[in-house]
NUMARTI-208750 format. One record per residue: residue number from 1; x, y, z of N, C-alpha, C in turn. Coordinates in nm, 2 decimals, always signed. Layout:
// residues N
voro,n.px,n.py,n.pz,ca.px,ca.py,ca.pz,c.px,c.py,c.pz
NUM,X,Y,Z,X,Y,Z,X,Y,Z
...
//
This chain:
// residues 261
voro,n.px,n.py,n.pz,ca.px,ca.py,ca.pz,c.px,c.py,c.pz
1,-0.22,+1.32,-1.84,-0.33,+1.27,-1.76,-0.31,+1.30,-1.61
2,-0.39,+1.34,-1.53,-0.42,+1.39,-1.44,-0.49,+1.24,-1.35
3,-0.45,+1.19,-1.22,-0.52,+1.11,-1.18,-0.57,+1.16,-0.99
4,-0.69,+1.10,-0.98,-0.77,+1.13,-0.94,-0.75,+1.02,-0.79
5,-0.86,+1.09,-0.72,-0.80,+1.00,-0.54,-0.99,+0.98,-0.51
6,-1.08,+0.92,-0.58,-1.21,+0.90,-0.58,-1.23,+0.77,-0.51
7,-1.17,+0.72,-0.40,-1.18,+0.63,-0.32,-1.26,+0.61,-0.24
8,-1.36,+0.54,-0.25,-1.46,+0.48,-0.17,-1.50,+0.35,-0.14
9,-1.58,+0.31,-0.04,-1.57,+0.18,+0.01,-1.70,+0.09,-0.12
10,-1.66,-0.03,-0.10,-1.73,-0.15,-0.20,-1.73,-0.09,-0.34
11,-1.89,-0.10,-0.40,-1.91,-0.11,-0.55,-1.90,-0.25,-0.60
12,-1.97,-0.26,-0.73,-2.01,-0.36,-0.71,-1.86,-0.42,-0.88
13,-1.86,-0.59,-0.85,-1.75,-0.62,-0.94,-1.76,-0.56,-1.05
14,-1.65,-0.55,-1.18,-1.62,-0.45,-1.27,-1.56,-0.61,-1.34
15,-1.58,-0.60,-1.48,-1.50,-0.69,-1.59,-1.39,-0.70,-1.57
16,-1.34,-0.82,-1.55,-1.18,-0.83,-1.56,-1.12,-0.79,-1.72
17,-1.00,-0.75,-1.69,-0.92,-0.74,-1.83,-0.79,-0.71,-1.80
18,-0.74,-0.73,-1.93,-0.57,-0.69,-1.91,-0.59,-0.54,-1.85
19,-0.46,-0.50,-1.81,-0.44,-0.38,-1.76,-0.39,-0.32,-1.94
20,-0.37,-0.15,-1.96,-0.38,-0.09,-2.05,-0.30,-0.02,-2.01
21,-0.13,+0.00,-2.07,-0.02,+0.07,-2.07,+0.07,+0.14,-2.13
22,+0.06,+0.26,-2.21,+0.11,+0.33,-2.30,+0.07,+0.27,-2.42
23,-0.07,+0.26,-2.42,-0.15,+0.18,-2.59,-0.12,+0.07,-2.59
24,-0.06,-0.04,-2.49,-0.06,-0.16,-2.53,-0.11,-0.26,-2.34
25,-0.13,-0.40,-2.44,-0.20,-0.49,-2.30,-0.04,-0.56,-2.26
26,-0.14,-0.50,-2.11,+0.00,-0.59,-2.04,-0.04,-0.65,-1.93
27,+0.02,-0.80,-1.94,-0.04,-0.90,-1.81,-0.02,-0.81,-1.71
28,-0.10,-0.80,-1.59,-0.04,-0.77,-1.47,+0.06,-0.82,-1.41
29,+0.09,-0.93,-1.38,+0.21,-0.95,-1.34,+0.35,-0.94,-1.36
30,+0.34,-0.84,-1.56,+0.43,-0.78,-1.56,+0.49,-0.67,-1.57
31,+0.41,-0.59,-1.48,+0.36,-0.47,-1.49,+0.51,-0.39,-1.38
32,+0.57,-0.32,-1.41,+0.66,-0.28,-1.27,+0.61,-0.20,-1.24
33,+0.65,-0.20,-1.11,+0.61,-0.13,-1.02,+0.67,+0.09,-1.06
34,+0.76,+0.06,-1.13,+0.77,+0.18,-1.21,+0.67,+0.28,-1.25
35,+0.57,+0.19,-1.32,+0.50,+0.25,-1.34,+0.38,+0.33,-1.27
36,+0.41,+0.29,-1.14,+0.30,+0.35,-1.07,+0.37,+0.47,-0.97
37,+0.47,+0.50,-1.00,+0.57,+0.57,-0.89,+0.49,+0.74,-0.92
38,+0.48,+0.74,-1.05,+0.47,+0.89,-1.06,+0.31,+0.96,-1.03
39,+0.22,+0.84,-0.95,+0.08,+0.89,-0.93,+0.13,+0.86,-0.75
40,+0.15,+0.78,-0.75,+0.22,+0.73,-0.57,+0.36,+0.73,-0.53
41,+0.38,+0.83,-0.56,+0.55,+0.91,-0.51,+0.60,+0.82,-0.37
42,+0.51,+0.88,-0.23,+0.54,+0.81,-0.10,+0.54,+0.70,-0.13
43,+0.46,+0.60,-0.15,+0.40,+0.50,-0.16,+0.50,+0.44,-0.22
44,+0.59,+0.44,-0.36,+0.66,+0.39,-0.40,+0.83,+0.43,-0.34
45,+0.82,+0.54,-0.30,+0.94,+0.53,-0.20,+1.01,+0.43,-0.09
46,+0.88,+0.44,-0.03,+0.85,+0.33,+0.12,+0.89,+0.24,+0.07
47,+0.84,+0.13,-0.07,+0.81,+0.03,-0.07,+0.95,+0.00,-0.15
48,+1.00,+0.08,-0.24,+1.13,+0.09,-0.34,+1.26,+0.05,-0.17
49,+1.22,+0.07,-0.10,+1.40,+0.06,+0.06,+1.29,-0.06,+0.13
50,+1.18,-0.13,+0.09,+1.18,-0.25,+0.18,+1.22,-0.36,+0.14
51,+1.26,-0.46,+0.25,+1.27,-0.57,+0.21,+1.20,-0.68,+0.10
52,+1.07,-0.64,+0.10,+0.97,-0.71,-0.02,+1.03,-0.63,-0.13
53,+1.09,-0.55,-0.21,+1.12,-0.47,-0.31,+1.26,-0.54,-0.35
54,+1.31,-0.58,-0.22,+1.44,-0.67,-0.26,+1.47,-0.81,-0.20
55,+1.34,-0.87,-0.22,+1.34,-1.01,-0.22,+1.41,-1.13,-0.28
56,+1.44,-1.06,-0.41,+1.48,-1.17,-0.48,+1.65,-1.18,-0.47
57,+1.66,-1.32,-0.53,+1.82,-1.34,-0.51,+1.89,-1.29,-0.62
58,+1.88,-1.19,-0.68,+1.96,-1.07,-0.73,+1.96,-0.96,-0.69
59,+1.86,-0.98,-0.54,+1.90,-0.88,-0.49,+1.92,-0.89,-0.28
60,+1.86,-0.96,-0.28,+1.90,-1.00,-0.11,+2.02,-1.15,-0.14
61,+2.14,-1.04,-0.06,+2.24,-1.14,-0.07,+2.25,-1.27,+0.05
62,+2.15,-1.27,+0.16,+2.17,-1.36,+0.19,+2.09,-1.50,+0.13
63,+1.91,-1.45,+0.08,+1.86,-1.52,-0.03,+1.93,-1.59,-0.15
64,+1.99,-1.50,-0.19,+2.06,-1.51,-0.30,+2.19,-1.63,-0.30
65,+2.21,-1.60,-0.20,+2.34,-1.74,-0.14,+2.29,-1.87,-0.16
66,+2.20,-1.86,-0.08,+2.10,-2.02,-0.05,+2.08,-2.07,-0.21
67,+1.99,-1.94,-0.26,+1.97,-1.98,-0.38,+2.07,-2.08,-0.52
68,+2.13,-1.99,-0.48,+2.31,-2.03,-0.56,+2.36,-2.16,-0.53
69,+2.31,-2.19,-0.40,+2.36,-2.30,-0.36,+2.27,-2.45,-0.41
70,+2.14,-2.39,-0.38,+2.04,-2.53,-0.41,+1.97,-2.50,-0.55
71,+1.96,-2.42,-0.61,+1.87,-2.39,-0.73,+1.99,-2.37,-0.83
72,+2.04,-2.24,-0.85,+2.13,-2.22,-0.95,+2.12,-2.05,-0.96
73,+2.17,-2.03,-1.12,+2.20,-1.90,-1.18,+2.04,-1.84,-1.14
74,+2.04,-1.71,-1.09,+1.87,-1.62,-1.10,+1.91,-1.57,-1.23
75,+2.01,-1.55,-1.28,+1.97,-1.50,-1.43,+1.96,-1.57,-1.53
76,+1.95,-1.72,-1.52,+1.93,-1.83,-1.60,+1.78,-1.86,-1.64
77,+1.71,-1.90,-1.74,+1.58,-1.97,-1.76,+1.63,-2.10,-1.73
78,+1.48,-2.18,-1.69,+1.52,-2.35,-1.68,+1.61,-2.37,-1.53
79,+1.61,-2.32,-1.46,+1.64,-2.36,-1.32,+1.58,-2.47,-1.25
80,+1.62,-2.55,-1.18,+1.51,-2.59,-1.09,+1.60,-2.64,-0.97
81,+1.51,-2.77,-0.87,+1.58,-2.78,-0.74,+1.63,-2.89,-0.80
82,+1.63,-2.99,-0.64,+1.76,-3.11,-0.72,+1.69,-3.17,-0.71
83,+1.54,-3.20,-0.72,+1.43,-3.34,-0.76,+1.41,-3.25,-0.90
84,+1.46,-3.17,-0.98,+1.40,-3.13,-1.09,+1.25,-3.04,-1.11
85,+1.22,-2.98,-0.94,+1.11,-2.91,-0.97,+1.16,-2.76,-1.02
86,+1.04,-2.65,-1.01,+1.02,-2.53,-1.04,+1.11,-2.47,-0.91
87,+1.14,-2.39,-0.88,+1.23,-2.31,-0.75,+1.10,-2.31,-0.66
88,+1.02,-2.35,-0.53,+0.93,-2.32,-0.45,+0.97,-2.18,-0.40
89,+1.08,-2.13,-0.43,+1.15,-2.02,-0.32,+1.04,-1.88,-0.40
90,+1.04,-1.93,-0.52,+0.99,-1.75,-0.63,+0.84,-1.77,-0.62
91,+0.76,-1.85,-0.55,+0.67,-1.82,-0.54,+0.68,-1.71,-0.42
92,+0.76,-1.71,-0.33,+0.70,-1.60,-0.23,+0.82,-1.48,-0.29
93,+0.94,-1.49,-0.31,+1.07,-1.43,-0.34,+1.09,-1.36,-0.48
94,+1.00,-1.40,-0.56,+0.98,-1.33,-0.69,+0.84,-1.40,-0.73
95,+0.72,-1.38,-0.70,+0.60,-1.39,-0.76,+0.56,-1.32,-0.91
96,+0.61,-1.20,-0.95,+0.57,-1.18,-1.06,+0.66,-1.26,-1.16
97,+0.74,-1.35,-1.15,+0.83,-1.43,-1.20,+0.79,-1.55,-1.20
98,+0.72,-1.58,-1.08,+0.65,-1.75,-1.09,+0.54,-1.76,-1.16
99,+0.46,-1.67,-1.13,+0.33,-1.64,-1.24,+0.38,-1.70,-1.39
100,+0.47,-1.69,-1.45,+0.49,-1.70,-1.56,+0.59,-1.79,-1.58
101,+0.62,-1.89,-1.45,+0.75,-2.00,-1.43,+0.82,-1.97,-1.47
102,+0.88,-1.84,-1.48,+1.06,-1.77,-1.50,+1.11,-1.77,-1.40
103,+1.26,-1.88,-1.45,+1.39,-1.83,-1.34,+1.48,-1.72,-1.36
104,+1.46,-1.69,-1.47,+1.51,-1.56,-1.53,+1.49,-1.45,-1.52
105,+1.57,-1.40,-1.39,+1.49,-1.31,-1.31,+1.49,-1.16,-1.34
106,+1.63,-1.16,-1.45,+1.65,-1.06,-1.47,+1.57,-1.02,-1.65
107,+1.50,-1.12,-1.67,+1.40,-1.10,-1.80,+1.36,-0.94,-1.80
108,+1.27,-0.92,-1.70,+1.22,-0.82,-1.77,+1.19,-0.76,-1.58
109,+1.17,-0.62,-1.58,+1.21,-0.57,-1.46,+1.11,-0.60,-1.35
110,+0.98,-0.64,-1.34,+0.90,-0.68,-1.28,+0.94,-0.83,-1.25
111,+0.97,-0.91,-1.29,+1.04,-1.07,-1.20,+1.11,-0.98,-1.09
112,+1.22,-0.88,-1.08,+1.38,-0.86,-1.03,+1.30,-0.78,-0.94
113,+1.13,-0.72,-0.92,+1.08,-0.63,-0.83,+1.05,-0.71,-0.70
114,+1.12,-0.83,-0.66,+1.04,-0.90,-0.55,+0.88,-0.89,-0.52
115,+0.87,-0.85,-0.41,+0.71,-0.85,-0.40,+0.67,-0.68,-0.42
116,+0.62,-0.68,-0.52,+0.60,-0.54,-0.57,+0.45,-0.52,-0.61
117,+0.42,-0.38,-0.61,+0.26,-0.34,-0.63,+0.15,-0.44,-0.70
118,+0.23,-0.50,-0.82,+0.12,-0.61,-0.85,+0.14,-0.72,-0.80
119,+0.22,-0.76,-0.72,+0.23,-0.90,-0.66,+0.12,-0.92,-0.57
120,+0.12,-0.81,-0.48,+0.03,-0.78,-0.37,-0.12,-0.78,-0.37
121,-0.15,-0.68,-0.46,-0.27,-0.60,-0.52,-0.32,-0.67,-0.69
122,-0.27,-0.81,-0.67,-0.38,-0.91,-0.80,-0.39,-1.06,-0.69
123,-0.42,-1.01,-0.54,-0.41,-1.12,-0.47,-0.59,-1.11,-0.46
124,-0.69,-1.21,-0.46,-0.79,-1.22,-0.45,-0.81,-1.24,-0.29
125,-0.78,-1.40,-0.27,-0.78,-1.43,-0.12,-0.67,-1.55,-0.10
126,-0.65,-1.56,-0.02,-0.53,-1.68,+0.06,-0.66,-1.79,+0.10
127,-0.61,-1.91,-0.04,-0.64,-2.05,+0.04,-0.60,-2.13,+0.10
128,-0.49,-2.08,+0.18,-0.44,-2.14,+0.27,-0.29,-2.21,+0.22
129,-0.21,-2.19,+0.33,-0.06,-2.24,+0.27,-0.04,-2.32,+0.38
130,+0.04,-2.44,+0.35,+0.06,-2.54,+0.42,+0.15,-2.67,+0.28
131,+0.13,-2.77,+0.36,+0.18,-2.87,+0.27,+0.06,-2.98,+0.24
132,+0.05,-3.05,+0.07,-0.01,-3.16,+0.02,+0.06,-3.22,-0.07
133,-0.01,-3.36,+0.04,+0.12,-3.46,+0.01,+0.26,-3.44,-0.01
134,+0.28,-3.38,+0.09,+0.45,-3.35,+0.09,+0.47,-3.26,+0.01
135,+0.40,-3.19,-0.07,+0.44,-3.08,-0.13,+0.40,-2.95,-0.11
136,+0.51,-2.83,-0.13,+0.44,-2.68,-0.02,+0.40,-2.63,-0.13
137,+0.27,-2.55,-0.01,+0.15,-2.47,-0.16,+0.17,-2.33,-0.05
138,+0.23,-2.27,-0.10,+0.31,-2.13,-0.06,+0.32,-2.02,-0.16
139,+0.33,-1.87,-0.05,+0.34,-1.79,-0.14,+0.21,-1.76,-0.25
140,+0.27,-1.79,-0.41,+0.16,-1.78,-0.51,+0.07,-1.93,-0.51
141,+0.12,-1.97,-0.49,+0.01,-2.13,-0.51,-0.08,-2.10,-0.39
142,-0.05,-2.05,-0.26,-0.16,-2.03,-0.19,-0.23,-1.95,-0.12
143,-0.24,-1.83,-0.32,-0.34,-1.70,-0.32,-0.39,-1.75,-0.47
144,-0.55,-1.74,-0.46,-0.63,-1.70,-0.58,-0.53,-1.53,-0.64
145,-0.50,-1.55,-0.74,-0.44,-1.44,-0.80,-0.57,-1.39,-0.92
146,-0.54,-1.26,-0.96,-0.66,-1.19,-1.04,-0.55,-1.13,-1.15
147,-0.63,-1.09,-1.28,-0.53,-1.03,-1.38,-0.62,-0.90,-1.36
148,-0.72,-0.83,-1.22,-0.75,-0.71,-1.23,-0.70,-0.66,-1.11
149,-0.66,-0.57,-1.05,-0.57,-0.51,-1.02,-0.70,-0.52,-0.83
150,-0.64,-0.51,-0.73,-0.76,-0.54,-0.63,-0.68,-0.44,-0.58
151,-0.77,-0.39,-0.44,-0.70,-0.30,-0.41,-0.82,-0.27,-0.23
152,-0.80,-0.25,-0.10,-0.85,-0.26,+0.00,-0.98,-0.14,+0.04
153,-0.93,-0.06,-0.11,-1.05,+0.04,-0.09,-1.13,-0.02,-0.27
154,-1.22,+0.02,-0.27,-1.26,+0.02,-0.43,-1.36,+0.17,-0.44
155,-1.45,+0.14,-0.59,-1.48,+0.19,-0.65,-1.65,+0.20,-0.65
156,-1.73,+0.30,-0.64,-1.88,+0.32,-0.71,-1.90,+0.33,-0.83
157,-1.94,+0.19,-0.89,-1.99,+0.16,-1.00,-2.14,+0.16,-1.03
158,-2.19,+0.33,-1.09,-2.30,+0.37,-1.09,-2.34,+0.30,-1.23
159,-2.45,+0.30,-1.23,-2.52,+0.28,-1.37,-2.59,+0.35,-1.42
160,-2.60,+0.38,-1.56,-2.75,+0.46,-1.64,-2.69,+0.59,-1.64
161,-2.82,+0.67,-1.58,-2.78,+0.84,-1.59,-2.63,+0.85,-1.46
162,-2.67,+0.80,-1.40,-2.58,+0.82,-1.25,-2.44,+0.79,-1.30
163,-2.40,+0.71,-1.38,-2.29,+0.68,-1.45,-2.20,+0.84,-1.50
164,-2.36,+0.86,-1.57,-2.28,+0.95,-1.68,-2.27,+1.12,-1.60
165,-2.37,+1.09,-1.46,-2.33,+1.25,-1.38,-2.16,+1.22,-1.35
166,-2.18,+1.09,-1.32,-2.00,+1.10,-1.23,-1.90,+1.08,-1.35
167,-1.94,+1.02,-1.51,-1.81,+1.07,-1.60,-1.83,+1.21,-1.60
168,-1.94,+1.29,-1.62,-1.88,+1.50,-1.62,-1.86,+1.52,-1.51
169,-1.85,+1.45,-1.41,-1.79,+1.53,-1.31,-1.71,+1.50,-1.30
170,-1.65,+1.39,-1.32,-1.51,+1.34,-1.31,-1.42,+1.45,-1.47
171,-1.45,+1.47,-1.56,-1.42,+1.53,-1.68,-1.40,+1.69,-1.64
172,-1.53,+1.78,-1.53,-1.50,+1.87,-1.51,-1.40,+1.88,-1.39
173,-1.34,+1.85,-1.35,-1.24,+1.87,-1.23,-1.12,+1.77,-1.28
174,-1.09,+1.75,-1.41,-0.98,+1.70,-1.45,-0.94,+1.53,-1.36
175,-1.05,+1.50,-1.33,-0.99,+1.38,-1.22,-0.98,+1.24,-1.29
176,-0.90,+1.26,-1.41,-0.90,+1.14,-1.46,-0.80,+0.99,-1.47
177,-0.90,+0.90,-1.34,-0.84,+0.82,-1.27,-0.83,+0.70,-1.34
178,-0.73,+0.64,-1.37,-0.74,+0.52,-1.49,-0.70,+0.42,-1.40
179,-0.82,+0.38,-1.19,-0.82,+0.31,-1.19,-0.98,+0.29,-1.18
180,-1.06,+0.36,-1.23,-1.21,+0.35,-1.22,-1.22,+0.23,-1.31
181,-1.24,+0.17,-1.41,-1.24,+0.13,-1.48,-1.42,+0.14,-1.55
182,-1.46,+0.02,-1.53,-1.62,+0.05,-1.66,-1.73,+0.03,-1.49
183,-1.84,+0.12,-1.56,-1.98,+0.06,-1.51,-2.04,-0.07,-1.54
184,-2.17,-0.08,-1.40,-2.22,-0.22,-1.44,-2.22,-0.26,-1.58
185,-2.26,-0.19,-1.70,-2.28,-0.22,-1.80,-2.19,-0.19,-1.91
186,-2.09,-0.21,-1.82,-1.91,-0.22,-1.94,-1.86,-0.11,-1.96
187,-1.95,+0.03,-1.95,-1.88,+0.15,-2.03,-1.82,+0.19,-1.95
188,-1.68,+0.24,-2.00,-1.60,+0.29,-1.93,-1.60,+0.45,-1.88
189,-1.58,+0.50,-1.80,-1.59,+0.61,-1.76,-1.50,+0.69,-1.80
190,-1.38,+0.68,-1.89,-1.27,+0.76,-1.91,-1.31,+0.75,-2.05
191,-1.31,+0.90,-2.10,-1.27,+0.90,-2.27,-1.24,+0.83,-2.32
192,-1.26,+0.78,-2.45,-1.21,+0.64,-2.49,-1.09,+0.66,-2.52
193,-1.04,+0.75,-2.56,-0.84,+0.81,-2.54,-0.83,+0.75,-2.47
194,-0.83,+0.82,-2.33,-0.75,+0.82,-2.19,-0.70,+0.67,-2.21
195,-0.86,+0.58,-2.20,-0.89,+0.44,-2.19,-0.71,+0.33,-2.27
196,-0.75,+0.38,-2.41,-0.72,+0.34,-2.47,-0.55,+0.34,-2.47
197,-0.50,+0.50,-2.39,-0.37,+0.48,-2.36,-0.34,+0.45,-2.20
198,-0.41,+0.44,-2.09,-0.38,+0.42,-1.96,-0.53,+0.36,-1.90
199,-0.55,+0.22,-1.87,-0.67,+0.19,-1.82,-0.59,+0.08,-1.71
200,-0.59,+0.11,-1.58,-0.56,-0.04,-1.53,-0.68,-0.01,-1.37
201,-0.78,-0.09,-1.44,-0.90,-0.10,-1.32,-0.87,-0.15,-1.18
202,-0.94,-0.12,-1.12,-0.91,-0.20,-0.96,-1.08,-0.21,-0.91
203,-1.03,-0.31,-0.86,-1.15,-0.39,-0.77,-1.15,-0.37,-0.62
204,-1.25,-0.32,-0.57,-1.23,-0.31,-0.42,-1.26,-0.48,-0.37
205,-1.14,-0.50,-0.27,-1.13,-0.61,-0.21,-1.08,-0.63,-0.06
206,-1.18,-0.64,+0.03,-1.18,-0.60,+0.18,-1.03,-0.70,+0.24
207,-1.06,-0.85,+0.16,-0.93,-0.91,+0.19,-0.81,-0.88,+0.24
208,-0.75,-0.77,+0.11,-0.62,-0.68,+0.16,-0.59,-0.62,+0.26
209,-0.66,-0.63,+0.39,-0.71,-0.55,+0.50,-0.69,-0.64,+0.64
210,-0.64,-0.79,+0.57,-0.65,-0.90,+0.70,-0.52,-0.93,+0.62
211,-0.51,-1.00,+0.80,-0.38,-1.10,+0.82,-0.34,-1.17,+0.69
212,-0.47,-1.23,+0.61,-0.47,-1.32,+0.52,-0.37,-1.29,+0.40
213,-0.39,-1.16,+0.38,-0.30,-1.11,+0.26,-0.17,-1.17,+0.30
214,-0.13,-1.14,+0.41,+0.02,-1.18,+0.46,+0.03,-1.33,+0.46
215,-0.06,-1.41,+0.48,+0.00,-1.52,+0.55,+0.03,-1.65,+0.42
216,+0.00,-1.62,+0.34,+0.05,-1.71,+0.22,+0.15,-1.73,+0.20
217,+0.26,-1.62,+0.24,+0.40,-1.64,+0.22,+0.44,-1.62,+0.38
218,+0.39,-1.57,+0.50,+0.46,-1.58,+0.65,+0.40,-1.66,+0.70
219,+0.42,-1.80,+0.69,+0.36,-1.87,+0.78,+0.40,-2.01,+0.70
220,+0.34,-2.16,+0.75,+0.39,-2.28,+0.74,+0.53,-2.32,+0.66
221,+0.62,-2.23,+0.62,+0.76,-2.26,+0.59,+0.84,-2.33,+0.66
222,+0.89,-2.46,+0.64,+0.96,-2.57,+0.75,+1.13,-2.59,+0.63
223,+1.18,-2.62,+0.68,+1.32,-2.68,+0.59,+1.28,-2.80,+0.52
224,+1.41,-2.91,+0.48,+1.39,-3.01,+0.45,+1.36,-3.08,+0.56
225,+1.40,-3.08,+0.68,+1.40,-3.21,+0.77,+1.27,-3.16,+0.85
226,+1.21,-3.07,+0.81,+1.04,-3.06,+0.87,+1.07,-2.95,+1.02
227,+1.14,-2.91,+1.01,+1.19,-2.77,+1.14,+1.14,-2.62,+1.08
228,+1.03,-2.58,+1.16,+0.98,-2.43,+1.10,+1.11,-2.37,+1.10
229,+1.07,-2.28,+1.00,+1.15,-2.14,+0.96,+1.05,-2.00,+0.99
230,+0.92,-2.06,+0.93,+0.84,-1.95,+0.93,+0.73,-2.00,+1.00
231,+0.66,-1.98,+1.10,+0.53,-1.98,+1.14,+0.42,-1.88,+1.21
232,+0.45,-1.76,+1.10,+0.42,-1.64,+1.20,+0.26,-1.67,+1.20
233,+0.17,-1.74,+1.11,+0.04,-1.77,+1.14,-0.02,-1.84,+1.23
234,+0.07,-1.92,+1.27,+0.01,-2.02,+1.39,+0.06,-1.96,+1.48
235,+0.15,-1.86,+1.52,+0.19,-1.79,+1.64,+0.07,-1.69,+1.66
236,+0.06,-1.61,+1.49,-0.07,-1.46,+1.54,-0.21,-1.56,+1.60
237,-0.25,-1.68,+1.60,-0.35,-1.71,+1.60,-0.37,-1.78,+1.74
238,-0.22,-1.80,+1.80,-0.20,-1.85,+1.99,-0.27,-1.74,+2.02
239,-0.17,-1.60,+1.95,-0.21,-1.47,+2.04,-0.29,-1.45,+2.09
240,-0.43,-1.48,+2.03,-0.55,-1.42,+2.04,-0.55,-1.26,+2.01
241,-0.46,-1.20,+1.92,-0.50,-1.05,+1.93,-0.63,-1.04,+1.84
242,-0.66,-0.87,+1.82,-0.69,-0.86,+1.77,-0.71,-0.74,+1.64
243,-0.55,-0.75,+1.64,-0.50,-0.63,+1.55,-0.42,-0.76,+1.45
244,-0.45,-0.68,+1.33,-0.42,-0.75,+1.19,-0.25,-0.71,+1.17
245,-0.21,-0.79,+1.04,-0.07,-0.77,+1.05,-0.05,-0.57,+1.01
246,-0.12,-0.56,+0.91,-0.11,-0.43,+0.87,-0.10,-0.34,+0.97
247,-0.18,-0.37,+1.11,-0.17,-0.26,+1.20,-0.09,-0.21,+1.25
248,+0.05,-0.31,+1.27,+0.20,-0.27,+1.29,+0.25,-0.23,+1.20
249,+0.29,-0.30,+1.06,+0.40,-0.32,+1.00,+0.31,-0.20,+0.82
250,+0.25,-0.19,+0.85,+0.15,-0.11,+0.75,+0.04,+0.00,+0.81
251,+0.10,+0.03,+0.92,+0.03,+0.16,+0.99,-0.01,+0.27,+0.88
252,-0.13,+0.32,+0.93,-0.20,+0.48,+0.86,-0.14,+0.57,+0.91
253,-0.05,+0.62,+0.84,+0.01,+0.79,+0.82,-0.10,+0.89,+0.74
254,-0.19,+0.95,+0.80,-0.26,+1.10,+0.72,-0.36,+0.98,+0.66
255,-0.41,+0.88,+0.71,-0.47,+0.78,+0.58,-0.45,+0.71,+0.53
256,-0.29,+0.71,+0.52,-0.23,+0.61,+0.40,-0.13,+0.54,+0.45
257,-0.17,+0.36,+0.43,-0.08,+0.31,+0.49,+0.06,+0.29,+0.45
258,+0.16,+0.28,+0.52,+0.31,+0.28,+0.53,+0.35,+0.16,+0.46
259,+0.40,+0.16,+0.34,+0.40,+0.07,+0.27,+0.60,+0.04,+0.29
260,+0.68,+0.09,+0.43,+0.78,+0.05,+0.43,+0.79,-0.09,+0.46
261,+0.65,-0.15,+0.53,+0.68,-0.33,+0.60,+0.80,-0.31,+0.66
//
């Protein structure tokens, strides 16, 4: 299969579904980031030497200290802190692992990817992170998460005949992109093969484009005794600028942004 770079802005929502992985369904969230290396070479290079790639405390040893210290084993199931909760740390430190309340980080290779391609890109929107009733809603607790793949550009989801000009044209120039996913009216644009052995749709979602993506996990983090650690949201928002985080730390090279962070 041959994949395709048919990127354009909006289109209208597409069916959610599991994503579709060598003939079988697989949650998004445990999806590794492996698998997208061989259509996004740069892209997974950049992102394979950043610090989001080695988030977790199997793999940042200063993380990994702390962890050891107040949680326990990351290669253990059934972890928690010392009031007996879930680790708050894996919602931002291993997300595809909290999704599915695993401390077990070494389960399956998507927990041990830190913040990796589907952590990011099944974020809907940030409802805000902060604390209720004394407890922190961070990280995954404070992102609407999607099981369809979202992504800052999307797709033209034609209907009727217009559907079926852009599956032969997509068929004659080999562009067969398994993240189009279906038209308004469900059918999918890829051979039912293709479909059937690589389908993981994306939703255009302008969100990924603001501060907001970021600030679920950089921002209201305090210790125990209530002393920030993290408050890069309430600092970007003194600034008054008006450049997003992406514009630094996710700059456009040729188009495509620098997914070193």
């Amino acid at each position: 299969m041959t994949i395709g770079s048919l990127l354009v802005m909006g289109g209208a929502a597409i069916p959610t579904q599991a994503a579709t992985l060598d003939g079988k369904q697989v949650p998004l969230n445990q999806l590794s980031a492996e698998s997208c290396k061989d259509c996004h070479k740069a892209i997974y290079k950049q992102w394979k030497g950043s610090m989001h790639a080695n988030s977790t405390a199997l793999k940042d040893p200063i993380h990994g200290a702390i962890y050891r210290k107040l949680i326990g084993d990351p290669s253990q199931p059934g972890q928690t802190d010392k009031q007996g909760n879930f680790p708050v740390c894996l919602n931002c430190h291993a997300p595809n692992a909290a999704r599915d309340t695993s401390t077990k980080l070494d389960a399956m290779p998507a927990y041990n990817e830190g913040v990796s391609c589907v952590s990011c890109h099944s974020f809907v929107h940030n409802k805000g992170a902060g604390f209720v009733d004394g407890k922190p809603v961070l990280g995954l607790k404070a992102y609407e998460v999607s099981d369809q793949l979202q992504g800052p550009m999307g797709f033209v989801h034609e209907q009727g005949a217009a559907a079926d000009a852009l599956r032969k044209a997509l068929d004659d120039e080999g562009e067969l992109n398994p993240h189009l996913g279906r038209d308004n009216q469900g059918r999918a644009y890829l051979p039912a093969k293709e479909v059937a052995e690589l389908d993981l749709p994306l939703q255009g979602n302008t969100s990924l484009q603001t501060s907001n993506a970021c600030l679920g996990c950089h921002d209201k983090m305090q210790n125990v005794h209530g002393v920030p650690l993290c408050a890069t949201g309430d600092e970007y928002d003194k600034s008054a600028t008006q450049e997003s985080c992406q514009s630094c730390h996710m700059a456009s090279v040729k188009g495509v942004a620098d997914h070193s962070m």
